[in-house]
matplotlib code that plots the C-alpha trace (Angstrom):
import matplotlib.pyplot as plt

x = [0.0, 1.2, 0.3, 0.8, -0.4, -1.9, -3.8, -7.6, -9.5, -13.1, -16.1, -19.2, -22.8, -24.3, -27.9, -30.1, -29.3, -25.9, -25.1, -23.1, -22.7, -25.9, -25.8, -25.1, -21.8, -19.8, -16.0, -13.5, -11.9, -8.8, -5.7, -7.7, -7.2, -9.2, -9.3, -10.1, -11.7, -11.0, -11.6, -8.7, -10.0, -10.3, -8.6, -5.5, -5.1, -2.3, -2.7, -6.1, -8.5, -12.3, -13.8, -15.9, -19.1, -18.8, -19.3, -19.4, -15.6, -14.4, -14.0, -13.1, -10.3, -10.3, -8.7, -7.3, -10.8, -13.0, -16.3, -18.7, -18.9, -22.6, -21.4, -18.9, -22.0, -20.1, -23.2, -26.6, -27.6, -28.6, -25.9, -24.1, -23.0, -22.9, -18.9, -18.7, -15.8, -14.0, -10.5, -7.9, -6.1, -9.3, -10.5, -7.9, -7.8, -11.3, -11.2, -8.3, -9.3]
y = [0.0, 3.4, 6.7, 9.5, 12.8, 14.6, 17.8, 17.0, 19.9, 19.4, 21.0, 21.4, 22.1, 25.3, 25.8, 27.9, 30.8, 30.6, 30.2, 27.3, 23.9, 21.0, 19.1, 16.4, 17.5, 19.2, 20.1, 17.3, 19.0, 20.5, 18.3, 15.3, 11.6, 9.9, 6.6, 8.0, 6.3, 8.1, 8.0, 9.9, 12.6, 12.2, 15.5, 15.5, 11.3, 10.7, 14.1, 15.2, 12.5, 12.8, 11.6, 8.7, 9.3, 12.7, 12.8, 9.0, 8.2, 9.8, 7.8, 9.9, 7.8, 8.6, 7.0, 4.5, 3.7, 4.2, 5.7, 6.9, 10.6, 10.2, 8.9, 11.3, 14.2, 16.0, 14.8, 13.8, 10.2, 7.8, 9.3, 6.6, 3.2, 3.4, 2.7, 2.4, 2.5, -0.5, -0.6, 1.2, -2.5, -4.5, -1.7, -1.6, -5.6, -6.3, -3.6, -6.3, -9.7]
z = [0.0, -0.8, -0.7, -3.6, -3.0, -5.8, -6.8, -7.3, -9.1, -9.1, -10.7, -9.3, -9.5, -8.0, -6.3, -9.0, -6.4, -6.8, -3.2, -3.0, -4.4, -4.5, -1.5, -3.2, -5.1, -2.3, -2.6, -0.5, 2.2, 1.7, 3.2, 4.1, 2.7, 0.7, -1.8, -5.3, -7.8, -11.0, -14.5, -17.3, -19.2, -22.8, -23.1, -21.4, -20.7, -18.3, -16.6, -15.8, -14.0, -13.3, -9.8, -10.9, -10.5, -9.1, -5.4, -5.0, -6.6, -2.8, 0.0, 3.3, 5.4, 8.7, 11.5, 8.8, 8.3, 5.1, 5.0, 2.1, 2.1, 3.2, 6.7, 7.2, 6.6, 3.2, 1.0, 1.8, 3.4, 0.5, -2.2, -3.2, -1.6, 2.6, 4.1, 7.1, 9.0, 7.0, 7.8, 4.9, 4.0, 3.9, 2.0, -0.7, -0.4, -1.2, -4.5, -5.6, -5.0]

ax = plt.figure().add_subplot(projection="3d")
ax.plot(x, y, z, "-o")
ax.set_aspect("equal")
plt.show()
C-alpha cells in the first residue's frame, strides 16, 4: 500500500441561487485523505483524472478507516453506496481480489 499525494480539481454544481454547491456535489476538504476512484480525461489522458461518478468516486479515510462521504456528513444520506468504518487495508484488499 502506498500513498501519492496529488492535486484533485473538481467541478461542481451550484444551487439555482448561486449560493453554493448541490448538496449532493460538495467540494472534499482540503488536506484530508481519501481513496479516489477516478476516470482519465479524454482531453489531457495521463494528466487530468475525473472523480468517478462525481461525489461517489471519494471515500473519506479517517482514523485508517474508510467511509462513504454520506457517513462522514459531506453529502446527503442515500448518495451513493454506505462505508462504514472498513479498515484502509481491507478496503484496498477487497477492490483487488
Amino acid at each position: 500500500q502506498s500513498e501519492c499525494p496529488i492535486l484533485v480539481a473538481q467541478r461542481v454544481t451550484f444551487k439555482a441561487d448561486g449560493n453554493g454547491p448541490m448538496a449532493d456535489d460538495t467540494l472534499l476538504r482540503p488536506g484530508s485523505r481519501y481513496v479516489l476512484f477516478l476516470t482519465p480525461s479524454i482531453f489531457r489522458p495521463g494528466e487530468f483524472f475525473w472523480l468517478t461518478g462525481a461525489t461517489q468516486g471519494a471515500f473519506p479515510i479517517v482514523n485508517d478507516k474508510v467511509f462513504s462521504r454520506s457517513v462522514t456528513g459531506e453529502i446527503p444520506e442515500g448518495v451513493g453506496p454506505t462505508v462504514k468504518g472498513v479498515p484502509l487495508d481491507q478496503f484496498i484488499h477487497d477492490l483487488t481480489r
